[in-house]
MMTF fields as JSON, N, C-alpha, C and O atoms, coordinates in Angstrom:
{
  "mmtfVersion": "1.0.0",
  "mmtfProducer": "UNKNOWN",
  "numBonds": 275,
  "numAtoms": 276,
  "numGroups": 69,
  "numChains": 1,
  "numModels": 1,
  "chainsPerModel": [1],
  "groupsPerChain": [69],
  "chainIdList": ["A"],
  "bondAtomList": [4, 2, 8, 6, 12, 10, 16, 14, 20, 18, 24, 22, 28, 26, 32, 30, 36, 34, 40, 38, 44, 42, 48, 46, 52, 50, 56, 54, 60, 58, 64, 62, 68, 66, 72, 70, 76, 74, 80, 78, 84, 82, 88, 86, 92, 90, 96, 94, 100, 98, 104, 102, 108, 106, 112, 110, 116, 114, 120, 118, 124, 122, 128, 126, 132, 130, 136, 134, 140, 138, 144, 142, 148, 146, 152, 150, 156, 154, 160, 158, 164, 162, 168, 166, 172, 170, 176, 174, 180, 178, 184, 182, 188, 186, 192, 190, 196, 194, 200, 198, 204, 202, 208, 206, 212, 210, 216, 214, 220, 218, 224, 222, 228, 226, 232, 230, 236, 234, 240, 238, 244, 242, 248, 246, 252, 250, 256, 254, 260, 258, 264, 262, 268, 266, 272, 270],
  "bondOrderList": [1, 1, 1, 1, 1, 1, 1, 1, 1, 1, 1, 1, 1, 1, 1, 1, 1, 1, 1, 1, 1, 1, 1, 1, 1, 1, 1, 1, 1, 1, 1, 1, 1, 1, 1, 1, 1, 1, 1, 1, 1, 1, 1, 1, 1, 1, 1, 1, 1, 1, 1, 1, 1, 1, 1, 1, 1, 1, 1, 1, 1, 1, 1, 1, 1, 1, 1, 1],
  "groupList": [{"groupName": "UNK", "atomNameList": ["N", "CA", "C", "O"], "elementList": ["N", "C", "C", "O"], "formalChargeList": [0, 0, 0, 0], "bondAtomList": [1, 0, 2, 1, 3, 2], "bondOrderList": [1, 1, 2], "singleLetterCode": "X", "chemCompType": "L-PEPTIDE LINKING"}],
  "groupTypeList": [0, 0, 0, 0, 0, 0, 0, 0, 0, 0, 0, 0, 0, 0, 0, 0, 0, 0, 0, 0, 0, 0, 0, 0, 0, 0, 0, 0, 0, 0, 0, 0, 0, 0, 0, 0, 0, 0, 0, 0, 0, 0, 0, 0, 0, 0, 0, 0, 0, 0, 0, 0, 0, 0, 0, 0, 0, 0, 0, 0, 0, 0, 0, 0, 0, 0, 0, 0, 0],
  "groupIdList": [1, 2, 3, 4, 5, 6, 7, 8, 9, 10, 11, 12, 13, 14, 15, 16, 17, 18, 19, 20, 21, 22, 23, 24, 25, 26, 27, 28, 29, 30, 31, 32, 33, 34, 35, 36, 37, 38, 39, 40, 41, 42, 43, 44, 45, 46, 47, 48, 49, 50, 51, 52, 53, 54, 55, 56, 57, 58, 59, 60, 61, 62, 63, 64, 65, 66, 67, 68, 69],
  "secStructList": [7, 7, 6, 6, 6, 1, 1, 1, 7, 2, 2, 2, 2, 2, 2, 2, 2, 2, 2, 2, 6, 6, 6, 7, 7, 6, 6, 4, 4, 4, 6, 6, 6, 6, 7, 1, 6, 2, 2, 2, 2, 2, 2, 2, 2, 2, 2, 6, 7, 7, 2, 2, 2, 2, 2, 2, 2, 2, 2, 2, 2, 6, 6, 6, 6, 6, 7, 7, 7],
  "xCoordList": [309.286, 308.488, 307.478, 306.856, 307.327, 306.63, 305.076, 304.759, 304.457, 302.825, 302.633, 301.507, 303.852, 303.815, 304.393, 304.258, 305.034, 305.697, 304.571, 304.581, 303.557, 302.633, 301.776, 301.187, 301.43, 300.455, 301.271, 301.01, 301.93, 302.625, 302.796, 302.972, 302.764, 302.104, 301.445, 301.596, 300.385, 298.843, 298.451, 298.161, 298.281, 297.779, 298.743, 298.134, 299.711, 300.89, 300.605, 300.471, 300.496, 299.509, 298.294, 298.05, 297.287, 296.182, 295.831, 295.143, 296.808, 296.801, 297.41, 296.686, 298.418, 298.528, 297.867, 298.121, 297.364, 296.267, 294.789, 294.11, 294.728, 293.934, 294.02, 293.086, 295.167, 295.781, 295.16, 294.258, 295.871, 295.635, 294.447, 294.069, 293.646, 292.303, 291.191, 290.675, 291.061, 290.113, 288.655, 287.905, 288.166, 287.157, 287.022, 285.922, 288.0, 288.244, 287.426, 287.407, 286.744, 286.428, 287.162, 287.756, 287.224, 287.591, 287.519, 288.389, 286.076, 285.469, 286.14, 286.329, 286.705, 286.856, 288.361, 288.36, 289.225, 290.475, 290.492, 291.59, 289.179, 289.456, 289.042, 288.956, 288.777, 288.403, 289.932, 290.035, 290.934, 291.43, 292.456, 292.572, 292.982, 293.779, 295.118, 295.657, 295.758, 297.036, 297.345, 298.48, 296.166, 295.971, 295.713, 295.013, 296.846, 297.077, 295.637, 294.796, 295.511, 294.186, 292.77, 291.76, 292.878, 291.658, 291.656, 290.787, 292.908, 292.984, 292.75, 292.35, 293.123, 292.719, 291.376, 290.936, 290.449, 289.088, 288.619, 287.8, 288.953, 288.235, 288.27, 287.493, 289.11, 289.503, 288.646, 288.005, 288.741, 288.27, 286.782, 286.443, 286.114, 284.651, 284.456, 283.541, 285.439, 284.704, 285.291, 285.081, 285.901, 286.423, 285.202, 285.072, 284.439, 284.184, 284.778, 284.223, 286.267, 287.022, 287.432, 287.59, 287.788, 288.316, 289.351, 289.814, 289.797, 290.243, 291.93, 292.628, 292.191, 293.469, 293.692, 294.835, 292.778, 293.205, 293.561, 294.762, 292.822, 292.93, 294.126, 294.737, 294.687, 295.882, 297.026, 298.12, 296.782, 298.152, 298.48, 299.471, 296.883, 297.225, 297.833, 299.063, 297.366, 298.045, 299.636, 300.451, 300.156, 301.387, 302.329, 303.519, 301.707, 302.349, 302.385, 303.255, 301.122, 301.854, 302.531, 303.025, 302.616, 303.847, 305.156, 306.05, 305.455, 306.531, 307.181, 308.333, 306.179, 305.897, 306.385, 306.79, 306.429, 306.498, 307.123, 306.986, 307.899, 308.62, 308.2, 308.951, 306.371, 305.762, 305.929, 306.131, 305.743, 305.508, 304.94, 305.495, 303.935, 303.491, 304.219, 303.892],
  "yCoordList": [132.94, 133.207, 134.286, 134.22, 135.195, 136.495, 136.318, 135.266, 137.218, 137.325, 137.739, 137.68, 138.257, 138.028, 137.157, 137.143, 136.394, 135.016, 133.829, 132.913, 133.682, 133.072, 133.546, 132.666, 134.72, 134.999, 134.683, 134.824, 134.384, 134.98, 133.425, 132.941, 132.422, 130.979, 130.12, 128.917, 131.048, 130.098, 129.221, 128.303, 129.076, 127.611, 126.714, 126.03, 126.617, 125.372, 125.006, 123.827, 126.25, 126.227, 125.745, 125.013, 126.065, 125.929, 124.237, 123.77, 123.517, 121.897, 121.546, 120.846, 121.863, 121.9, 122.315, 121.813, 122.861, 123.611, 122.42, 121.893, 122.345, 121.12, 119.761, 119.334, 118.922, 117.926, 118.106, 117.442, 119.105, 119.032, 119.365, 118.82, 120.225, 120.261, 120.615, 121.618, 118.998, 118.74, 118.95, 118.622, 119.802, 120.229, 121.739, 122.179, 122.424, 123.486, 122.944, 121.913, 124.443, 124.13, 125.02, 125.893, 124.867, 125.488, 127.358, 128.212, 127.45, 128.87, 129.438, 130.653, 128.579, 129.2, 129.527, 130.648, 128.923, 128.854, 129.957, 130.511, 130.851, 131.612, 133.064, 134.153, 132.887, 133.678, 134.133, 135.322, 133.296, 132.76, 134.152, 135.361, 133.309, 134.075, 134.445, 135.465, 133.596, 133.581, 134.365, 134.322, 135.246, 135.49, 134.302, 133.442, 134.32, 133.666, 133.579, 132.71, 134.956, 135.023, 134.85, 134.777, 134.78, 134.306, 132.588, 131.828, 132.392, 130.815, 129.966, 128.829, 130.735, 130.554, 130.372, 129.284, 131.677, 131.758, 130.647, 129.927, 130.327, 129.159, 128.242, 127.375, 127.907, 126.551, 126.258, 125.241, 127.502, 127.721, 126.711, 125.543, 128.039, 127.675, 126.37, 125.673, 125.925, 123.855, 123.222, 122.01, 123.545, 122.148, 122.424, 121.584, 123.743, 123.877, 123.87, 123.376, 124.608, 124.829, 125.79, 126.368, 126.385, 127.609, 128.183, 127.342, 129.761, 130.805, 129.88, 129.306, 129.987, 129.628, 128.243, 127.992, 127.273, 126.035, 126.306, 126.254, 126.586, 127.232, 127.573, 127.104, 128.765, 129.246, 127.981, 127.853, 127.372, 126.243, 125.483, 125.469, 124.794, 123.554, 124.724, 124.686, 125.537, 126.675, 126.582, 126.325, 126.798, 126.842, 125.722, 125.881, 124.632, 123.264, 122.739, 121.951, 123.307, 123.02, 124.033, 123.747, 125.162, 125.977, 125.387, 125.631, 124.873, 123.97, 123.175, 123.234, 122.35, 120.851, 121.124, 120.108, 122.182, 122.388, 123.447, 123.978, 124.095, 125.455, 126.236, 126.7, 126.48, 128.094, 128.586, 127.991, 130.067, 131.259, 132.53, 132.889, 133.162, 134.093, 135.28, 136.403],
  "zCoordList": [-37.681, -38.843, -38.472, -37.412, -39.269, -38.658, -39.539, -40.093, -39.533, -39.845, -41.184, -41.678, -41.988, -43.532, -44.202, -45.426, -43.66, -44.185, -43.824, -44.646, -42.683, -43.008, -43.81, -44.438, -44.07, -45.032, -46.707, -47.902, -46.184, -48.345, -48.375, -49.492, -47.11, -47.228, -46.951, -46.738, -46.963, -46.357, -46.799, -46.032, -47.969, -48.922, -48.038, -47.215, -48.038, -47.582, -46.078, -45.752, -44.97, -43.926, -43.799, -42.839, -44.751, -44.595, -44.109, -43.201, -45.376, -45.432, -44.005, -43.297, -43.578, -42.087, -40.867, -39.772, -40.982, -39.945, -40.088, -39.207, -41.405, -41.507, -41.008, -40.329, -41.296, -40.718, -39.069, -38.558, -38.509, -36.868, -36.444, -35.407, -37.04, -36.731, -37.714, -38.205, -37.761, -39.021, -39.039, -39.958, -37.41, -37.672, -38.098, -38.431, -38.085, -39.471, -41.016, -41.69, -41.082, -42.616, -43.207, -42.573, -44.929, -45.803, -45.651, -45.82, -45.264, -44.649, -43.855, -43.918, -42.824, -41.23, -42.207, -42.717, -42.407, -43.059, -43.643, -43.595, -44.531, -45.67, -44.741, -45.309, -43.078, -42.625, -41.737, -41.435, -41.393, -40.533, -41.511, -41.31, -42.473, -43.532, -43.053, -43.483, -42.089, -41.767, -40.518, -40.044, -39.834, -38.1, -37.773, -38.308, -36.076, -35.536, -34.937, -35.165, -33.906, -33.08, -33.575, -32.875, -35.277, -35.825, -35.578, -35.149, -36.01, -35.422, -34.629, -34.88, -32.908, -31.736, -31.494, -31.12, -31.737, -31.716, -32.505, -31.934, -33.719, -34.641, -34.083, -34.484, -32.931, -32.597, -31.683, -31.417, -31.146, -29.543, -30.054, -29.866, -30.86, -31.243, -31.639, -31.198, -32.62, -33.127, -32.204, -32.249, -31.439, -30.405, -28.921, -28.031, -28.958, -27.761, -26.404, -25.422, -26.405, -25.344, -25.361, -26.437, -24.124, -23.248, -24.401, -25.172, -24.588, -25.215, -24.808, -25.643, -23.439, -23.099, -23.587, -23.968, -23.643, -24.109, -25.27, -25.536, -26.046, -27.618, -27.97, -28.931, -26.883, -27.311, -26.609, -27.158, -25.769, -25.469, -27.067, -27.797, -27.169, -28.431, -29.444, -29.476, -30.102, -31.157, -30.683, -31.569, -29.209, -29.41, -29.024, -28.752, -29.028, -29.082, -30.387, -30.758, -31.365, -32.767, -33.494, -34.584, -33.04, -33.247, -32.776, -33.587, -32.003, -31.121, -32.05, -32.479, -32.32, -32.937, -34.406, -34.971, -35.079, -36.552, -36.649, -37.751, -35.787, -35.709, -36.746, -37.604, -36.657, -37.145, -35.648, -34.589, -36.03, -35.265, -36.02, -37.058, -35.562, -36.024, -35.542, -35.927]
}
């Protein structure tokens, strides 16, 4: 799945991205806007962990739900 097929379905994402990390707000989501690496960083920041952790969990639920940016 490439980086305009998540964008052309973010709403449907968004509720997923939510599910797994529910300290995402609505905001961060509307900032996020279907970048991956905006994703990472958001995560990074509300979970308070490392850039690389960030990017593992991002691609274990890429794994987990066969997205890919």
């Amino acid at each position: 799945m490439n980086e305009d097929t998540i964008k052309g379905n973010w709403k449907q994402f968004k509720g997923k991205i939510k599910e797994q990390w529910g300290k995402l707000t609505d905001d961060d989501l509307d900032v996020i806007d279907g970048q991956r690496d905006q994703l990472v960083g958001r995560i990074q920041e509300r979970e308070g962990i490392a850039r690389d952790e960030a990017e593992k969990r991002v691609k274990d639920w890429e794994t987990r739900n066969s997205y890919h940016w």
